[in-house]
C-alpha positions in Angstrom: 17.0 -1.1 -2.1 16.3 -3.7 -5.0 18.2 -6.5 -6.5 16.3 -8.7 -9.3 17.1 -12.5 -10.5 14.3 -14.2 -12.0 14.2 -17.6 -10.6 12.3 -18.9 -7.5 14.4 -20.1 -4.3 14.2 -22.4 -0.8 16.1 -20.5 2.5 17.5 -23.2 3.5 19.2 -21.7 6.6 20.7 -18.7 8.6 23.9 -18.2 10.2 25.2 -15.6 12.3 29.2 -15.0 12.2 30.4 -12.6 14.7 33.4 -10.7 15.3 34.8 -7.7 17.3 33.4 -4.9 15.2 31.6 -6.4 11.9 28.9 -9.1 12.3 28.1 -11.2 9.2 24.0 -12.4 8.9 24.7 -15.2 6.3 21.0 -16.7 4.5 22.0 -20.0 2.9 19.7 -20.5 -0.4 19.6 -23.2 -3.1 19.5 -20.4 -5.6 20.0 -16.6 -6.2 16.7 -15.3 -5.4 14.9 -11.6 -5.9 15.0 -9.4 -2.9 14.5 -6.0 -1.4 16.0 -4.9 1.9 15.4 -2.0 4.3 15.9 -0.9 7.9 13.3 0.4 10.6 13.8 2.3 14.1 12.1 2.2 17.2 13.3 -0.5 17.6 16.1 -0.9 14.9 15.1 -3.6 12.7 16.9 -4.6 9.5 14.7 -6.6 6.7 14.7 -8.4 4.1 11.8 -9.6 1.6 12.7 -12.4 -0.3 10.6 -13.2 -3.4 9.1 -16.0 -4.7 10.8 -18.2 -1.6 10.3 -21.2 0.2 11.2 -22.3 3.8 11.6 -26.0 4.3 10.8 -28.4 7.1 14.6 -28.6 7.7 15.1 -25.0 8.1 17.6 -24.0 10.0 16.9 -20.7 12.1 19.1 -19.3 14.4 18.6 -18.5 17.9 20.2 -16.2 20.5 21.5 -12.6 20.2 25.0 -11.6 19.6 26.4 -8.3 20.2 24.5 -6.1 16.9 21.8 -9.0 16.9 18.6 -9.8 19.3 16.8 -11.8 17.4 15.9 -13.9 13.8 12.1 -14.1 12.5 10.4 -14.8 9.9 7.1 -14.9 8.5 5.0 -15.9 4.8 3.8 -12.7 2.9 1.5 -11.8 -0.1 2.5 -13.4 -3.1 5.0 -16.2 -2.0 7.3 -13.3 -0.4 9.4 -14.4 2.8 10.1 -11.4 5.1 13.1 -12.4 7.5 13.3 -9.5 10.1 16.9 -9.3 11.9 16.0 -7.4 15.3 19.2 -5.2 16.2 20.5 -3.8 19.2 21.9 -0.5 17.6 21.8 1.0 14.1 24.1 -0.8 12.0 25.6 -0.1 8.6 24.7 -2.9 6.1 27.1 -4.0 3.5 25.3 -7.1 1.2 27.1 -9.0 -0.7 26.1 -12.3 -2.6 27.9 -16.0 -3.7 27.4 -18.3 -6.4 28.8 -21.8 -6.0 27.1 -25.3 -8.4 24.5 -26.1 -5.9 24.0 -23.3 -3.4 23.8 -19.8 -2.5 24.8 -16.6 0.0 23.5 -13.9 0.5 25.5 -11.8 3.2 24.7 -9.0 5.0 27.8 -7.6 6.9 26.7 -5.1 10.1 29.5 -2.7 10.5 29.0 -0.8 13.8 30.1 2.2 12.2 30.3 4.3 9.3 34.0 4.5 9.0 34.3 0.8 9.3 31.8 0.0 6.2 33.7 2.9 3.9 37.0 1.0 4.5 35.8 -2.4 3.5 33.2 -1.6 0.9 34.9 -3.1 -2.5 32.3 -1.2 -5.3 30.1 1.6 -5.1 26.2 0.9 -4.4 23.7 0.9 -7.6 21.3 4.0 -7.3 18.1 3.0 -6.1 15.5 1.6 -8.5 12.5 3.9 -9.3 9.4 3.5 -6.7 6.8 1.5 -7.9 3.2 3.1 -6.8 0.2 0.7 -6.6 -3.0 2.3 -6.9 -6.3 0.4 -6.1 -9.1 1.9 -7.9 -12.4 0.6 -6.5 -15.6 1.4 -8.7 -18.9 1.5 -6.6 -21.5 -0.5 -6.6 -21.4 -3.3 -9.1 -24.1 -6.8 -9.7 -26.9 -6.2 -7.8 -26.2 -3.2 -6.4 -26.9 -0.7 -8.9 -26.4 2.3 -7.0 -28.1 5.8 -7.5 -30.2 6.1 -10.7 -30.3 8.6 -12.8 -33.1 11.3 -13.0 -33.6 11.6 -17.3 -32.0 8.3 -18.4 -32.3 6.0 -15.1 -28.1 6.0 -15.7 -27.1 3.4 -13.2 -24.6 4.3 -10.8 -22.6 1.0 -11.1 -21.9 1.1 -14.7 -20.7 4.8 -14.7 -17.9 4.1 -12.0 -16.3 1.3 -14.1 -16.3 3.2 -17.1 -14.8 6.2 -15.0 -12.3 3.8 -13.3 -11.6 2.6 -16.8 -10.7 5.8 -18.2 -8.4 6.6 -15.2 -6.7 3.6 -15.5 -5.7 4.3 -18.8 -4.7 8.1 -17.8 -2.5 6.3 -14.4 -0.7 4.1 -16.7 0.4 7.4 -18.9 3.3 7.1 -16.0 5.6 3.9 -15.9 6.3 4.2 -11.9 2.4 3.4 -11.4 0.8 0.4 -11.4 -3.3 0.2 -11.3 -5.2 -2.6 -9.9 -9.1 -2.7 -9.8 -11.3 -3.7 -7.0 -14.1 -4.9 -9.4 -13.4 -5.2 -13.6 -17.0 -6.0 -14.5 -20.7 -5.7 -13.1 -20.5 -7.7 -10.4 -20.9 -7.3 -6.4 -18.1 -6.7 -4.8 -18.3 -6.8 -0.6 -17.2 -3.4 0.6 -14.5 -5.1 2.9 -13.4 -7.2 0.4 -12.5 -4.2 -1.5 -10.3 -2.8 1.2 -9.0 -6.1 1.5 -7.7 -6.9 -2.0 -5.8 -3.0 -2.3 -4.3 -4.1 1.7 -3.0 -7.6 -0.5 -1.5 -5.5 -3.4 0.0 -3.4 -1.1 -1.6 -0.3 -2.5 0.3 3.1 -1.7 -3.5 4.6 -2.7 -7.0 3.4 -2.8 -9.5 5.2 -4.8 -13.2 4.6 -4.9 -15.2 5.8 -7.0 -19.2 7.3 -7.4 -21.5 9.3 -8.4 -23.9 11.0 -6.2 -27.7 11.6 -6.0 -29.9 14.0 -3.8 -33.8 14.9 -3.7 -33.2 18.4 -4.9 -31.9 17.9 -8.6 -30.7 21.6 -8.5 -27.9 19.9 -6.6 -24.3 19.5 -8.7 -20.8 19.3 -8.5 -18.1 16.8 -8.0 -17.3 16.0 -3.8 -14.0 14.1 -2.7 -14.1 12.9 0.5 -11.5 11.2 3.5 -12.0 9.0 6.3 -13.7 10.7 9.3 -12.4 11.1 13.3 -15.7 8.9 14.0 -14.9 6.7 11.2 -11.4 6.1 12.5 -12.1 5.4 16.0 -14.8 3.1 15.3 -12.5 0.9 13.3 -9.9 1.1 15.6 -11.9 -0.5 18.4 -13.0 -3.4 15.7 -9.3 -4.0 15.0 -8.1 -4.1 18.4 -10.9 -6.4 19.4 -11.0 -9.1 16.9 -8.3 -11.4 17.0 -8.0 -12.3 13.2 -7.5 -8.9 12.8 -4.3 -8.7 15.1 -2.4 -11.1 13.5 -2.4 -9.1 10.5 0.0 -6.4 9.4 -0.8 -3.0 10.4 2.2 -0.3 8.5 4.5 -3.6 8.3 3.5 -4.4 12.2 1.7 -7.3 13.4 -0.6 -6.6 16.3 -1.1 -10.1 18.3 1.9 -10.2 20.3 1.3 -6.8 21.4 0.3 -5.4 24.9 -2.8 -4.1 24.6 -1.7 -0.2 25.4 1.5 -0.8 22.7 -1.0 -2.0 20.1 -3.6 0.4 20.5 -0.7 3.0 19.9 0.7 1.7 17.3 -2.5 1.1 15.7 -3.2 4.7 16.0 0.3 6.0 14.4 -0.4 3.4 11.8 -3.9 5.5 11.2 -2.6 9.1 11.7 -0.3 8.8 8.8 -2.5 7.6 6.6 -5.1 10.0 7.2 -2.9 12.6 6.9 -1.4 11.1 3.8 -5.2 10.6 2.8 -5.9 14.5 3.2 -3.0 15.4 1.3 -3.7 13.0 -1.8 -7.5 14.3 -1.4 -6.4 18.2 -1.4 -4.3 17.7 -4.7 -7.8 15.7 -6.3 -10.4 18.3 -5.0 -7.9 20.6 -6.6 -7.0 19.0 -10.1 -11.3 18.7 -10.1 -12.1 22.6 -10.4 -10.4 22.4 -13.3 -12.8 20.6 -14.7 -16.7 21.5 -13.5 -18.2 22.9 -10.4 -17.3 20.8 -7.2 -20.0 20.2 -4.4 -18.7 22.2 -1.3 -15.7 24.6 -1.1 -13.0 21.6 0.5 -12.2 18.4 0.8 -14.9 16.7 3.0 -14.9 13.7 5.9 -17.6 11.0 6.3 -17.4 7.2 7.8 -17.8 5.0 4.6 -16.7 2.1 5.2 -14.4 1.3 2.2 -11.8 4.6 3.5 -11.4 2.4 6.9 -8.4 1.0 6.2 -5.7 1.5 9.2 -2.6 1.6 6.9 -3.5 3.0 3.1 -4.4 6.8 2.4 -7.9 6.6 1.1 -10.0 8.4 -0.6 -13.5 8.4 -2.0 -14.4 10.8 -5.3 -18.5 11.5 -5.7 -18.2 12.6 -9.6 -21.5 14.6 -10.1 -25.1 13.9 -8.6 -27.1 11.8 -11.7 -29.8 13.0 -9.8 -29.1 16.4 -11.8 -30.3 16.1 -15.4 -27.7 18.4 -16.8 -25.0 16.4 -14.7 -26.2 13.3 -15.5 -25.8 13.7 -19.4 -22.3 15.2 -18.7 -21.4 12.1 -16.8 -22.5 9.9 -19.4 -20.6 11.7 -22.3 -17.1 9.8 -22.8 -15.5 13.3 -23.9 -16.3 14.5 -20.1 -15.8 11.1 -18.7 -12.0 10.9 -20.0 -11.7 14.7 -18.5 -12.7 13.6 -15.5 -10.2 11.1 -15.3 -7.3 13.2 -16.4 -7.8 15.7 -13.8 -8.2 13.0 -10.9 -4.7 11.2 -12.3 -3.3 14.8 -12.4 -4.3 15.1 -8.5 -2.6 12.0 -8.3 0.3 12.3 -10.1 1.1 15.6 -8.1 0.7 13.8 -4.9 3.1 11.2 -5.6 5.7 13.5 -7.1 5.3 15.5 -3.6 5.6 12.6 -1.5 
């Protein structure tokens, strides 16, 4: 759920008003601020994202659990977003409502223990949701130093063919106003492989993308490959993020690993992995797909291997080979900006029938 104002605001303080069957959760700001709110299970968690907002030394946070509420936390987010996480003893039904007064703010949340209850003293009828906003991260291989594979005929340089690729699909993404495209790298410079994971993981990327182009000792060899994390892949980075600390305290699916047992986090960080290899398969399927349409591909399915930049726990990921340059009749094709904007229609169309799926 969405609701929009435009300027920034301080949480000054939270209250917690009880009562036999309806519990108020009261945040006390200095202004209306922009916020989106959703609720979780196992456990039952109720949160709220609050853009743009500050918390002051004087903060008041409330402790101790009432009869809907455990507990009240909070913690700093990408982008100046506050996340305040209500931890609930049942599944409530939220009613928020919002005041205006000179110098401060409310926003209330009203936990109704059932259904009946909320129907009964809801005064207007919800909004309908706001479109989904998808965040893409397209990565383009190689870049500054790295070069890359070369090509056979025209020594085409690997590096400079993914950004003009990612360019082009950029442009097709944006065809669609419910995506939003960021890129990894915008010009030729060297980008670290888990700095690239790390920039789509701060974006918040629903998809990350990479990018190449492939090149083998036998030039006979062509045809287009997309590939998804493999089991090896994923086990090996699941040990690295379960055994580095600075990797625990970050958010894996929405869930922070450091206070964890190690059994509970090892489990969660392996739900956390499941579903997005799965999502990554799917995504990869509708690509491999959308690319027949187009030329030969390079093997008859979507295929696994352990690169590094598909290794993040918590973002389907895939990685597209476009053609082997190594091929002289592939590596003119990838070179022409006729077959290059091709190329890029058919991946967005993999992409775009993914999302619409999802």
């Amino acid at each position: 759920m969405w609701q929009a104002a435009s300027a920034a605001a301080e949480l000054q303080g939270i209250q917690i008003q009880t009562g036999p069957d309806t519990t108020e959760l009261i945040l006390e700001l200095d202004r209306s601020p922009e916020y989106t709110y959703f609720q979780l299970d196992n456990p039952h968690r109720l949160v709220f994202d609050l853009v743009d907002t500050q918390v002051p030394e004087q903060f008041r946070l409330v402790q101790g659990a009432t009869a809907l509420v455990r507990s009240v936390r909070y913690a700093r987010r990408t982008e100046g977003v506050l996340r305040v996480v209500f931890d609930l003893k049942t599944v409530p039904y939220p009613e928020v409502l919002s005041t205006d007064a000179a110098q401060a703010h409310q926003l209330i949340i009203r936990l109704h223990k059932n259904k009946d209850l909320l129907q009964k003293v809801g005064k207007t009828t919800p909004a309908p949701p706001e479109p989904h906003t998808w965040v893409v991260a397209l990565d383009p291989g190689h870049g500054g130093q790295d070069p890359g594979a070369l090509g056979k005929v025209y020594g085409t340089q690997e590096k400079r063919l993914t950004l003009q690729i990612a360019r082009r699909l950029q442009q097709a993404l944006a065809a669609r106003d419910d995506i939003r495209v960021i890129l990894t790298r915008r010009t030729d410079t060297y980008v670290r492989l888990r700095h690239r994971m790390a920039l789509a993981r701060q974006q918040q990327a629903d998809l990350f993308v990479s990018i190449h182009a492939d090149a083998f000792r036998d030039h006979r060899v062509q045809g287009a490959s997309v590939f998804v994390l493999s089991d090896k892949g994923a086990s090996s980075e699941a040990a690295r993020w379960l055994a580095e600390k600075e990797n625990q305290a970050d958010l894996i699916g929405g869930i922070s690993l450091e206070d964890k047992e190690d059994m509970l986090a090892s489990v969660l960080l392996d739900m956390s992995q499941s579903v997005a290899r799965s999502n990554s398969l799917s995504v990869a399927g509708h690509v491999f797909r959308a690319l027949q349409t187009v030329g030969k591909v390079h093997g008859q399915r979507v295929q696994q291997a352990a690169f590094l930049v598909l290794k993040a726990p918590d973002i389907p990921s895939l990685l597209i080979e476009t053609g082997f340059i190594s091929n002289p009749a592939e590596e003119r094709r990838l070179r022409d900006p006729g077959y290059q904007t091709r190329l890029a229609h058919a991946i967005a169309q993999g992409i775009f029938s993914y999302f619409d799926n999802r």
